[in-house]
Structure formats: structure tokens, C-alpha cells
TIVEXMI-779960 format. One record per atom (N, C-alpha, C): x, y, z; atom name. Coordinates in steps of 0.02 Angstrom, whole numbers, plus 50000, padded with zeros to 5 digits. Atoms other than C-alpha are relative to their C-alpha. Layout:
BEGIN
<site><east>X</east><north>Y</north><up>Z</up><name>CA</name></site>
...
REM end
This chain:
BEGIN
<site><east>50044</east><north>50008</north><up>50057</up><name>N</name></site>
<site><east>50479</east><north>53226</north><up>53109</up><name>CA</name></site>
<site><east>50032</east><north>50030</north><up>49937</up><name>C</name></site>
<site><east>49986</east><north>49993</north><up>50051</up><name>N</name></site>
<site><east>50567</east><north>53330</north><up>52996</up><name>CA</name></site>
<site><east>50077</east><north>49973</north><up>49997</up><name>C</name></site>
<site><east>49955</east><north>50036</north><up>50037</up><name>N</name></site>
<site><east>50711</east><north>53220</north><up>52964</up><name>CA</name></site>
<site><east>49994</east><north>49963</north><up>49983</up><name>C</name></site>
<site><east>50054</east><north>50038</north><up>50043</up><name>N</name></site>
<site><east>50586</east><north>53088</north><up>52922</up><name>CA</name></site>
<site><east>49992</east><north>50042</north><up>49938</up><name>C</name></site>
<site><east>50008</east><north>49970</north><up>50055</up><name>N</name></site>
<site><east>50535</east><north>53193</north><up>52795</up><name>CA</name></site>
<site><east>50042</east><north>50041</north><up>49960</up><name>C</name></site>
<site><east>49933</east><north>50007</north><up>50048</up><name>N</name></site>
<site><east>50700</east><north>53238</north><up>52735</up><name>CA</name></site>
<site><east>50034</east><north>49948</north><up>49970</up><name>C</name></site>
<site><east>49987</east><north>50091</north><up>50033</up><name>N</name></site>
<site><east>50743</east><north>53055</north><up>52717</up><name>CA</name></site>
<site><east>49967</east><north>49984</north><up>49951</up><name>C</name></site>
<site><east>50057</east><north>50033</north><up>50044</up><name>N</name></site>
<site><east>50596</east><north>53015</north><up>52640</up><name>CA</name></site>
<site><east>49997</east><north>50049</north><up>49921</up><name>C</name></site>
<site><east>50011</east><north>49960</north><up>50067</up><name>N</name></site>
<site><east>50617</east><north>53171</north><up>52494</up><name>CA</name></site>
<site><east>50067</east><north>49987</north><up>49994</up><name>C</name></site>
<site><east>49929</east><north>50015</north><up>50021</up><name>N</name></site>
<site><east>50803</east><north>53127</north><up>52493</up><name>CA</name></site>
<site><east>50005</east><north>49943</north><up>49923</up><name>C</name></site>
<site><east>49981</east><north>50034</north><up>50057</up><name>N</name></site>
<site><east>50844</east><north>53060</north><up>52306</up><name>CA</name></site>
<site><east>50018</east><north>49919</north><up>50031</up><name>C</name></site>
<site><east>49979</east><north>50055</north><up>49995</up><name>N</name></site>
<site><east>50889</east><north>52888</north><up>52296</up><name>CA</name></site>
<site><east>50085</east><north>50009</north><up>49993</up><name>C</name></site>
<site><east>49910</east><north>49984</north><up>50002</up><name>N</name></site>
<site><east>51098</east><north>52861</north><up>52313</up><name>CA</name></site>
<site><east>50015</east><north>49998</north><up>49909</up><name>C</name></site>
<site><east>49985</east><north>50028</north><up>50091</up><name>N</name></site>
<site><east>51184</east><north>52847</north><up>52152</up><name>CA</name></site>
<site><east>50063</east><north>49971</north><up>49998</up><name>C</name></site>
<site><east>49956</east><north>50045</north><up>50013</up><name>N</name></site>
<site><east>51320</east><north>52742</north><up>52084</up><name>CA</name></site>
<site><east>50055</east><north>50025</north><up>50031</up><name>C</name></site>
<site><east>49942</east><north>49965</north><up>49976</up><name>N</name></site>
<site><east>51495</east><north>52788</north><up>52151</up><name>CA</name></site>
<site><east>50009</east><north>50064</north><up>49935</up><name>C</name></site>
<site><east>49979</east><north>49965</north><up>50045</up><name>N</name></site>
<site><east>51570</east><north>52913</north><up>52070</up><name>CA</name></site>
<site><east>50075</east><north>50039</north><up>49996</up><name>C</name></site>
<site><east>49907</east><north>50029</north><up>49984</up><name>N</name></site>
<site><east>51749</east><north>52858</north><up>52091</up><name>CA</name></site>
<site><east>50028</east><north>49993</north><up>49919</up><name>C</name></site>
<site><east>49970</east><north>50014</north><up>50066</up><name>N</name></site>
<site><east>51772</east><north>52835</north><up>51902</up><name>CA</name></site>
<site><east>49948</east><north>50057</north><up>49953</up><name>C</name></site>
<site><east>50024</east><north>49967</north><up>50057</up><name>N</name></site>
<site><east>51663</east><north>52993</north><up>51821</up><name>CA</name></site>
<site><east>50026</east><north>50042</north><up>49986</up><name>C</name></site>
<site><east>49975</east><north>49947</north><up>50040</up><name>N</name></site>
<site><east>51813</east><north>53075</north><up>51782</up><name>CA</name></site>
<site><east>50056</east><north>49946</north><up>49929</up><name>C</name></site>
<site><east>49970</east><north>50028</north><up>50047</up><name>N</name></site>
<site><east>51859</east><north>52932</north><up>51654</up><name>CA</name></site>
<site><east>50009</east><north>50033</north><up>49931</up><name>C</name></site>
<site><east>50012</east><north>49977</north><up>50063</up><name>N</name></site>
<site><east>51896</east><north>52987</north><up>51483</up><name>CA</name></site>
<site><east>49968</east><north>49977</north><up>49959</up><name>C</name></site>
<site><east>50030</east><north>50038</north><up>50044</up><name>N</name></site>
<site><east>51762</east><north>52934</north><up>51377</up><name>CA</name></site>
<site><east>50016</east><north>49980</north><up>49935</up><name>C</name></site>
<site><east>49978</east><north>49983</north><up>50087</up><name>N</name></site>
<site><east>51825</east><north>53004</north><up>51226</up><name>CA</name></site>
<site><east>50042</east><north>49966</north><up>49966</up><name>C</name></site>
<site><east>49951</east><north>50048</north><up>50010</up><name>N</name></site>
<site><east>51990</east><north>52925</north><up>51236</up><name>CA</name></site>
<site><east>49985</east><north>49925</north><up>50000</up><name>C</name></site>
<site><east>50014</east><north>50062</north><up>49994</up><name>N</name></site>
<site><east>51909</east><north>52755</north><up>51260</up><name>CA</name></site>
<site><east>49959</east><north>49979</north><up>49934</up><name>C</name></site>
<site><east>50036</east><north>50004</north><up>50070</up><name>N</name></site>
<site><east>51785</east><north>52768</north><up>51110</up><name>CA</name></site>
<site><east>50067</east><north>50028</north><up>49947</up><name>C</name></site>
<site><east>49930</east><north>49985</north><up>50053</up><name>N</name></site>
<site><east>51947</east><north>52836</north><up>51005</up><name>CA</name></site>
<site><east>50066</east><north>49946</north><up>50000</up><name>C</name></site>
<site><east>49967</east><north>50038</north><up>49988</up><name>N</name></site>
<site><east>52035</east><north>52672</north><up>51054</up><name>CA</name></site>
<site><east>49968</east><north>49949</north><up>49976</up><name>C</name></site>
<site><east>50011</east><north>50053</north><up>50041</up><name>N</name></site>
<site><east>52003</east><north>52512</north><up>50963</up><name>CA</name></site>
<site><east>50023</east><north>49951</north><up>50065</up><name>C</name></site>
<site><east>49978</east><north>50029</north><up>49976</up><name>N</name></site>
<site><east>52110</east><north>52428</north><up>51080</up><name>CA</name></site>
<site><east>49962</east><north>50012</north><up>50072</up><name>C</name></site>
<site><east>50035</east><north>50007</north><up>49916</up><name>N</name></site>
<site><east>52037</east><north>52492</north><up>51261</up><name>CA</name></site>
<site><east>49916</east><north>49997</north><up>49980</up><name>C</name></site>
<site><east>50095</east><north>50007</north><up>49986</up><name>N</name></site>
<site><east>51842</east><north>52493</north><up>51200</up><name>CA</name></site>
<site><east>50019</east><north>49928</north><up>49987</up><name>C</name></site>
<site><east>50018</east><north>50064</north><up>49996</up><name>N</name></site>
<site><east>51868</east><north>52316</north><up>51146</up><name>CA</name></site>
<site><east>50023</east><north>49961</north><up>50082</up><name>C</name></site>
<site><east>49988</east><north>50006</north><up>49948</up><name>N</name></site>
<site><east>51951</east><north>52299</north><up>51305</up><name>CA</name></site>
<site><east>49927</east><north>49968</north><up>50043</up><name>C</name></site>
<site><east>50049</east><north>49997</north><up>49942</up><name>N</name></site>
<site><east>51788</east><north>52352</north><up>51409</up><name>CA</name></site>
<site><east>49959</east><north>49942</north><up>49967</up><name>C</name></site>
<site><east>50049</east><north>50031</north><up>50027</up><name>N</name></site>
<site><east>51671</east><north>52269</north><up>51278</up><name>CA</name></site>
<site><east>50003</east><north>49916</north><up>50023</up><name>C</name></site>
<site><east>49987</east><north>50080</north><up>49954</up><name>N</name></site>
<site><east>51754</east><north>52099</north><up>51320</up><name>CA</name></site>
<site><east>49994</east><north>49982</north><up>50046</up><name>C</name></site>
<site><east>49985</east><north>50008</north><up>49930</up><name>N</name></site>
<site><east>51770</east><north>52144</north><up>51498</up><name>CA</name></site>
<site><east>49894</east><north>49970</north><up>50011</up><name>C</name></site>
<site><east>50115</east><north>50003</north><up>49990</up><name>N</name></site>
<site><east>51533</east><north>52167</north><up>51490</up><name>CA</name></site>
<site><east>50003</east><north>49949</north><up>49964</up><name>C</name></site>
<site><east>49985</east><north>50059</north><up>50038</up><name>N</name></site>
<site><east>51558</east><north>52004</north><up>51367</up><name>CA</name></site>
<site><east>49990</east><north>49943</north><up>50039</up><name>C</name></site>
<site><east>49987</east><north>50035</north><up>49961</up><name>N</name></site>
<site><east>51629</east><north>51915</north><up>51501</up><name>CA</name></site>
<site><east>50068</east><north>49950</north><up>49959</up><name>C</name></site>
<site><east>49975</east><north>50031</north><up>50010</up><name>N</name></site>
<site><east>51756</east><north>51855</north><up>51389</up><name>CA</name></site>
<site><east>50064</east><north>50013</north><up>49998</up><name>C</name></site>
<site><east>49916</east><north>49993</north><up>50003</up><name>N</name></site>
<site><east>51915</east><north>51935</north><up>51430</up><name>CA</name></site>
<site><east>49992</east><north>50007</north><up>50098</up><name>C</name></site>
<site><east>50001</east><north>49966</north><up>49963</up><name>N</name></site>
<site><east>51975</east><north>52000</north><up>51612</up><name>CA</name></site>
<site><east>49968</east><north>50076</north><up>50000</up><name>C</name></site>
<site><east>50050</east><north>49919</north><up>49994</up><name>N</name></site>
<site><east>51876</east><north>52177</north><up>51684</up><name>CA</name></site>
<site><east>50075</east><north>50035</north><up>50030</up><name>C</name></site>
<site><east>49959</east><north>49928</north><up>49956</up><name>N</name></site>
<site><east>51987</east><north>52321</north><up>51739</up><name>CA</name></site>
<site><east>49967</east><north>50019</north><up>50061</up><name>C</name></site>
<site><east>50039</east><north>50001</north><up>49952</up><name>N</name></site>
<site><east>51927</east><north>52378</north><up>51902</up><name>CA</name></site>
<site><east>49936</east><north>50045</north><up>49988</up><name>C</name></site>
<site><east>50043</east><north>49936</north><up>50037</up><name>N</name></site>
<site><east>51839</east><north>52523</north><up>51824</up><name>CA</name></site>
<site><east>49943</east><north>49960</north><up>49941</up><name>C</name></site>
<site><east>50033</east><north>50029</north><up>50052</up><name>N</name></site>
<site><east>51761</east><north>52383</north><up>51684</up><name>CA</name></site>
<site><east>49967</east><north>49951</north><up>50069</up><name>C</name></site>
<site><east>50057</east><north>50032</north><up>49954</up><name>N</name></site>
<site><east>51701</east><north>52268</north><up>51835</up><name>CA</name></site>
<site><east>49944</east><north>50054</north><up>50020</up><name>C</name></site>
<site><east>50061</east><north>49966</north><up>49953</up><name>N</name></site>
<site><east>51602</east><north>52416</north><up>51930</up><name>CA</name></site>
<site><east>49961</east><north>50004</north><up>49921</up><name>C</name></site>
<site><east>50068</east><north>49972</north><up>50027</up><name>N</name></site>
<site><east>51510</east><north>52456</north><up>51751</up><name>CA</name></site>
<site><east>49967</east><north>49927</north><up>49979</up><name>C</name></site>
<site><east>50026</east><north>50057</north><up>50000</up><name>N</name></site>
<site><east>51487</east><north>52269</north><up>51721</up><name>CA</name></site>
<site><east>49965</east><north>49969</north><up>50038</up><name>C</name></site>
<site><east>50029</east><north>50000</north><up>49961</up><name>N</name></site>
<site><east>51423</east><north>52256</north><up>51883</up><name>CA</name></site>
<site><east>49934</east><north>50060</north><up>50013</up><name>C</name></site>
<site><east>50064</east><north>49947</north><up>50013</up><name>N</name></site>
<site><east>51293</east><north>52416</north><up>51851</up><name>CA</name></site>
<site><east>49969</east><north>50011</north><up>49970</up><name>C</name></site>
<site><east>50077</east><north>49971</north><up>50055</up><name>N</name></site>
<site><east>51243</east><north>52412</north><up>51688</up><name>CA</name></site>
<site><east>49937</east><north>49971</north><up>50002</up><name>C</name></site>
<site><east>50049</east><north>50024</north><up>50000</up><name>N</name></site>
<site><east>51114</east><north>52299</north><up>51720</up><name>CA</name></site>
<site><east>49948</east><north>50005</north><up>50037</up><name>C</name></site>
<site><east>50022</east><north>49947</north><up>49944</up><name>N</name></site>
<site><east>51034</east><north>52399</north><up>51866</up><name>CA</name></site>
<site><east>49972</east><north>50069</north><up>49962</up><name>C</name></site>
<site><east>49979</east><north>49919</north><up>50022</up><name>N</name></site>
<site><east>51079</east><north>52554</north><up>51777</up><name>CA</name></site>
<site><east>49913</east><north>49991</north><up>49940</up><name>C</name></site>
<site><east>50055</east><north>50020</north><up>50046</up><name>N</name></site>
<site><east>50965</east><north>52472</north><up>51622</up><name>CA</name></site>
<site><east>49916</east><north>49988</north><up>50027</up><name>C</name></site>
<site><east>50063</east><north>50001</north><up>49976</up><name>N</name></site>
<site><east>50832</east><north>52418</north><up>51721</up><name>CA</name></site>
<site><east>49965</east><north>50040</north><up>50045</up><name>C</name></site>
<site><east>50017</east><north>49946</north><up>49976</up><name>N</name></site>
<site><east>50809</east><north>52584</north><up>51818</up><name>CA</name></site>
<site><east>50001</east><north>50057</north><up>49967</up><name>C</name></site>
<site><east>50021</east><north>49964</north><up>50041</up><name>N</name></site>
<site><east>50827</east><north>52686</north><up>51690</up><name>CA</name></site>
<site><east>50058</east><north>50053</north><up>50010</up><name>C</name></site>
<site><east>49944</east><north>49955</north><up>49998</up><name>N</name></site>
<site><east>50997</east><north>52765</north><up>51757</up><name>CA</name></site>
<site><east>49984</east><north>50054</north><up>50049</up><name>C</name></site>
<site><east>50041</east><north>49951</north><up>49950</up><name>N</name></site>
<site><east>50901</east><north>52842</north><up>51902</up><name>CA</name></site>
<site><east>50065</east><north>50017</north><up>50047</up><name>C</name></site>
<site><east>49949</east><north>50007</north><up>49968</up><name>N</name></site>
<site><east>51053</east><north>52799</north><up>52003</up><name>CA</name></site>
<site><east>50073</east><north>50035</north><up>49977</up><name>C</name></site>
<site><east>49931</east><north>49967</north><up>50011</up><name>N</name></site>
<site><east>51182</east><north>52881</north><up>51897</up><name>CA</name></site>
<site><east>50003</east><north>50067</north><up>49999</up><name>C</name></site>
<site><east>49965</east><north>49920</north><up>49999</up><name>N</name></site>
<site><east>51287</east><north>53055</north><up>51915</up><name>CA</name></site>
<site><east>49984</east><north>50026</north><up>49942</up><name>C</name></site>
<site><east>50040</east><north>49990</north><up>50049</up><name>N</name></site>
<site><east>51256</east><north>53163</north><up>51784</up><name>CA</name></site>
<site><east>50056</east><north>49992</north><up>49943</up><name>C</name></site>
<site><east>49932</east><north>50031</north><up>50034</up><name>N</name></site>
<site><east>51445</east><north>53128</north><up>51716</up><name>CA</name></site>
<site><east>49965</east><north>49924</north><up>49978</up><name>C</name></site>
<site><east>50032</east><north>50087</north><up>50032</up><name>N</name></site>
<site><east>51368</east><north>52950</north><up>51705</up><name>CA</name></site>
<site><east>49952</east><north>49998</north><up>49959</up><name>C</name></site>
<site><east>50073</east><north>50025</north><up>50046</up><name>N</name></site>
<site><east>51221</east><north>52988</north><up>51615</up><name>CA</name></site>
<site><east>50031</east><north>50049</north><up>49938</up><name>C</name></site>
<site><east>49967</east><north>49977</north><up>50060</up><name>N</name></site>
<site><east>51333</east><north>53099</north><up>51487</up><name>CA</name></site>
<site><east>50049</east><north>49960</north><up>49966</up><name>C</name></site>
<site><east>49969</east><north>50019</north><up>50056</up><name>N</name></site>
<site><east>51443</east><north>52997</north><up>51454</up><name>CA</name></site>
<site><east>49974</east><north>49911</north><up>49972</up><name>C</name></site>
<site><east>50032</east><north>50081</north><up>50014</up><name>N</name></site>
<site><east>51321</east><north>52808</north><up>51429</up><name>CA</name></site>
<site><east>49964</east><north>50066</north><up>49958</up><name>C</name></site>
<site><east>50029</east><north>49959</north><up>50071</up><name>N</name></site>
<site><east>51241</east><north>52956</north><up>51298</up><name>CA</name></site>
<site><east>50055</east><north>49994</north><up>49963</up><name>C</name></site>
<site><east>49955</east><north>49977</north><up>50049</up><name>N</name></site>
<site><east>51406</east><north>52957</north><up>51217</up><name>CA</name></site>
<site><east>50006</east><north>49945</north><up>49986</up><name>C</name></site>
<site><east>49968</east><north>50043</north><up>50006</up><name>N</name></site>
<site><east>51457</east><north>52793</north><up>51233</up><name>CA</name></site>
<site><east>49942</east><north>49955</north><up>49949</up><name>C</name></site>
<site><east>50037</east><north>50030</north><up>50043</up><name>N</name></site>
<site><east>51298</east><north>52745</north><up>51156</up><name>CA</name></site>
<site><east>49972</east><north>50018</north><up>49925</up><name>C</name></site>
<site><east>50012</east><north>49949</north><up>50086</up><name>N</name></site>
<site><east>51278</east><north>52861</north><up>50994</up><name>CA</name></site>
<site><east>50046</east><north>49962</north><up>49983</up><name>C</name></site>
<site><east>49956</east><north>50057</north><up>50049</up><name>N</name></site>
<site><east>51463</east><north>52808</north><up>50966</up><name>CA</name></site>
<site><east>49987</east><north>49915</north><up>49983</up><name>C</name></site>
<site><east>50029</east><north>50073</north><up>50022</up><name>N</name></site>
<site><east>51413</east><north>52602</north><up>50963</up><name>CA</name></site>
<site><east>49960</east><north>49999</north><up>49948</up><name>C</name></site>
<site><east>50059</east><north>49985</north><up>50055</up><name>N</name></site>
<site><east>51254</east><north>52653</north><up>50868</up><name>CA</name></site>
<site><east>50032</east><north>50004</north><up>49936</up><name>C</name></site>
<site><east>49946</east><north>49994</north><up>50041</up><name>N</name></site>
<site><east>51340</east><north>52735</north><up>50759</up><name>CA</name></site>
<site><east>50060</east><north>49999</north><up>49929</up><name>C</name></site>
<site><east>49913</east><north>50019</north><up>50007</up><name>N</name></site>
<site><east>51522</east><north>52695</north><up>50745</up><name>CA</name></site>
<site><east>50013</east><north>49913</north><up>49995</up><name>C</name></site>
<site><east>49996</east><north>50077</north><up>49991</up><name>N</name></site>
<site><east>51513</east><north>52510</north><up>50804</up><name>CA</name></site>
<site><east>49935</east><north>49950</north><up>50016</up><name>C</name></site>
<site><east>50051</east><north>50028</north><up>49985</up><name>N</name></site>
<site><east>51345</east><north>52437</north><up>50771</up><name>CA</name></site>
<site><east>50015</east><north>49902</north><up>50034</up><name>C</name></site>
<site><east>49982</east><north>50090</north><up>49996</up><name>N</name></site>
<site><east>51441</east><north>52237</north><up>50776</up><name>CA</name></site>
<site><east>49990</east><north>50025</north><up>50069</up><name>C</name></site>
<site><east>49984</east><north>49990</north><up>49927</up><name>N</name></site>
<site><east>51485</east><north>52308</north><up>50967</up><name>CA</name></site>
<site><east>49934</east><north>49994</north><up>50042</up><name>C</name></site>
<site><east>50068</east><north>49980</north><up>49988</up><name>N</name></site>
<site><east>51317</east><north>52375</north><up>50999</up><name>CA</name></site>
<site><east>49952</east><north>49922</north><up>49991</up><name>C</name></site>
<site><east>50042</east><north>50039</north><up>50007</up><name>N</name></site>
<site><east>51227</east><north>52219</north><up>50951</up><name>CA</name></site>
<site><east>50023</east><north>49932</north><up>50029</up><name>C</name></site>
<site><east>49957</east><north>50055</north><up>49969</up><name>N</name></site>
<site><east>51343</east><north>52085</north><up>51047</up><name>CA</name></site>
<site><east>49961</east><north>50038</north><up>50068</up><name>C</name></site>
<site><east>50016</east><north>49982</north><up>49949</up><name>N</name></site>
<site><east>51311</east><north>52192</north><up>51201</up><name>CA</name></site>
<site><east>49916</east><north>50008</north><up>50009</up><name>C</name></site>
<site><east>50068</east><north>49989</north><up>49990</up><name>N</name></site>
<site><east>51130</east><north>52202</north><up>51169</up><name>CA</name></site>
<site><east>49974</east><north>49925</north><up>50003</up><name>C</name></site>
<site><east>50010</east><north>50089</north><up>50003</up><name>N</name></site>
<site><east>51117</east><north>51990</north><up>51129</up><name>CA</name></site>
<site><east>50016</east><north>49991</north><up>50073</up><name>C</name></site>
<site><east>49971</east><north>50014</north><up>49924</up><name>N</name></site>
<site><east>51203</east><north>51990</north><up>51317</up><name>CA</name></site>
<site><east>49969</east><north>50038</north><up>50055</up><name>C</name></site>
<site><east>50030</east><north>49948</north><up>49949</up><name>N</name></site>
<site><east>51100</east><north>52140</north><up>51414</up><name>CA</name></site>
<site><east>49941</east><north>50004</north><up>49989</up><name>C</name></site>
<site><east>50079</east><north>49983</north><up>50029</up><name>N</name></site>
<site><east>50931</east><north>52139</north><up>51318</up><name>CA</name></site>
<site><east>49995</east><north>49948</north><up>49952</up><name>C</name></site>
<site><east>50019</east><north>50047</north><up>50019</up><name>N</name></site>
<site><east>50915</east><north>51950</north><up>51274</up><name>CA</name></site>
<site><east>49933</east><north>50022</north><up>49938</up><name>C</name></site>
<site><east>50087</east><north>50018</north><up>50008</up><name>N</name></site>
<site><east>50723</east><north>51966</north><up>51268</up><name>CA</name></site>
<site><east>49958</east><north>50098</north><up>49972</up><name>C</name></site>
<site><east>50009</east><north>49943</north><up>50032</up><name>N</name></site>
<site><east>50752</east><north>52159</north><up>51172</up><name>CA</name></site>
<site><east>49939</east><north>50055</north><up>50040</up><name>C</name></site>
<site><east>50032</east><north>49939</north><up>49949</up><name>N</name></site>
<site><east>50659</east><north>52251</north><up>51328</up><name>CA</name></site>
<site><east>50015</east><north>50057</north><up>49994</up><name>C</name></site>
<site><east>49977</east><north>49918</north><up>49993</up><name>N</name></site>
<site><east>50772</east><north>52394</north><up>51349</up><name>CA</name></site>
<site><east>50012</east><north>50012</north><up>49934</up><name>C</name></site>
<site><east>50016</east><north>49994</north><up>50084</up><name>N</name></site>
<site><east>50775</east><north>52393</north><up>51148</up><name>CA</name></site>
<site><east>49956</east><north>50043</north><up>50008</up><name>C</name></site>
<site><east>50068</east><north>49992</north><up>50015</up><name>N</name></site>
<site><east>50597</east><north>52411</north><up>51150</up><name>CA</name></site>
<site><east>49971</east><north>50108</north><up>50026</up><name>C</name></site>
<site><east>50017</east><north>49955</north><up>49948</up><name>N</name></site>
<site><east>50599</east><north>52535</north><up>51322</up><name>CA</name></site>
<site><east>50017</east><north>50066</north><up>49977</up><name>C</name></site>
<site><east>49953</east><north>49949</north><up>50006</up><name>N</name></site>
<site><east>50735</east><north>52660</north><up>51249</up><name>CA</name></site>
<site><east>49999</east><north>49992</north><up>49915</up><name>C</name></site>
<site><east>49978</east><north>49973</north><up>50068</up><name>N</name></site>
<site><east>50696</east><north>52656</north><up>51053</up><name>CA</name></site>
<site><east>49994</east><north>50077</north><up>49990</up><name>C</name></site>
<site><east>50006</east><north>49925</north><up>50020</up><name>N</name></site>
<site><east>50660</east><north>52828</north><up>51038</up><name>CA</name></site>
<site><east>50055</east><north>50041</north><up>50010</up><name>C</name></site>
<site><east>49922</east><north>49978</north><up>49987</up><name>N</name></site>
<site><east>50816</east><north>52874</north><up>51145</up><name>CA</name></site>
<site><east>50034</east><north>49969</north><up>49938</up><name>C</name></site>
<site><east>49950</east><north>50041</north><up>50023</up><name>N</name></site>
<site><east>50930</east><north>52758</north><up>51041</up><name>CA</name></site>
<site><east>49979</east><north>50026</north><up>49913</up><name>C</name></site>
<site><east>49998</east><north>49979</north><up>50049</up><name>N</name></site>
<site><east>50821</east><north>52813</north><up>50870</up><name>CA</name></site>
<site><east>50029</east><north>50075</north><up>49978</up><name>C</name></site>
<site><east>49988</east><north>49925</north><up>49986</up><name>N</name></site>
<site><east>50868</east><north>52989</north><up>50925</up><name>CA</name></site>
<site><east>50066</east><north>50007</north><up>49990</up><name>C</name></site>
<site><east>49932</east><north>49983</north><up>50024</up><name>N</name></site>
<site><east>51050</east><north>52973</north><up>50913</up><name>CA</name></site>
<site><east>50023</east><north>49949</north><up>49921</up><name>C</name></site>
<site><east>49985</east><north>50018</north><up>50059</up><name>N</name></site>
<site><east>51057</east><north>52878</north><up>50746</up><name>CA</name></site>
<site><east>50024</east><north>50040</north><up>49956</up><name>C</name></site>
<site><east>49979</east><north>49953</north><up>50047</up><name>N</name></site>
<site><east>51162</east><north>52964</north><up>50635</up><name>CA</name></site>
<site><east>50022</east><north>50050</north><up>50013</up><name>C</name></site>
<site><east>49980</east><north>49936</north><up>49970</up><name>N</name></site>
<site><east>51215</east><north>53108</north><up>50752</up><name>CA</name></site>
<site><east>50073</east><north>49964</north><up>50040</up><name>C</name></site>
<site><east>49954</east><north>50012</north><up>49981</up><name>N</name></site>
<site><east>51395</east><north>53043</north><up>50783</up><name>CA</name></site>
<site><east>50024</east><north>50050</north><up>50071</up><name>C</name></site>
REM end
């Protein structure tokens, strides 16, 4: 019985966490590798293997609210998303026409997203 009820209070899994020692910093300080990824979530270039798994999560990640991610993952989709905000609103709003058609997670996460406006 009580490993039933260790199972059952056991967190949900979370994403791998085979890539949360990426450098974020260096990727947002690159012109050349963020457009990289941005193309890769686009769908209009090749993914890196590291740009498939988040192309393959963000849309999970979005519609759970990131329940599933490490806490490396949830620091650095805070970073990655101030900088877009930002730094690269064109970026930010291509990826949002492609992940939030119908402006849901817009809607879900303005307060987050009004919250880093202007705080580079």
C-alpha cells in the first residue's frame, strides 16, 4: 500500500534533461545560432538534435504550463523569453503565429510575458 501511495504523490516525470546544461546565453548572444533554433521551431531550416527535442516539447511544455520541465528548463524558457520580448520582438511574434495560432498561451501567460517587458 505504501508504494501505491508513493506512486501516486510521485511528481509527474519531466522532460529529459540531457541538454539543461546548454548555454543559453551564448545562443541569445548569437544571431547566427538563435536564428538557427528559430528556423529549426519554424520548421523551415534543419533542427540540431538539441533544436528537435525543444521543437518536439514546446508545445506540451506550452500547454502544461512547463509542469514537466527541470528547473534549468524553466530558467532558462524565462530567459529565452524576456530576450525575444525584448530583444527580438519580429522572432517572438513568428514563433507565436506558429505555437499560439488562436493567441491562447498569449492570453494564458500575459501577465508572465507583461512582467518581463522591458527588463532585458
Amino acid at each position: 500500500m505504501a508504494c501505491v501511495a508513493v506512486t501516486w504523490a510521485r511528481p509527474e516525470s519531466t522532460y529529459t534533461d540531457k541538454w539543461d546544461n546548454i548555454n543559453v546565453d551564448e545562443i541569445l548572444e548569437s544571431n547566427r545560432l538563435l536564428k538557427g533554433y528559430v528556423d529549426c521551431l519554424l520548421g523551415k531550416d534543419r533542427c540540431t538534435p538539441d533544436g528537435k527535442a525543444l521543437k518536439e516539447t514546446l508545445p506540451d511544455a506550452l500547454e502544461h504550463e512547463c509542469v514537466k520541465c527541470t528547473g534549468k528548463q524553466k530558467s532558462g524558457a524565462d530567459k529565452v523569453i524576456r530576450h525575444l520580448v525584448n530583444k527580438r520582438p519580429d522572432l517572438w511574434k513568428e514563433l507565436a503565429v506558429k505555437y499560439d495560432p488562436d493567441n491562447i498561451y498569449q492570453a494564458r501567460y500575459k501577465d508572465k510575458i507583461d512582467a518581463v517587458k522591458g527588463s532585458a
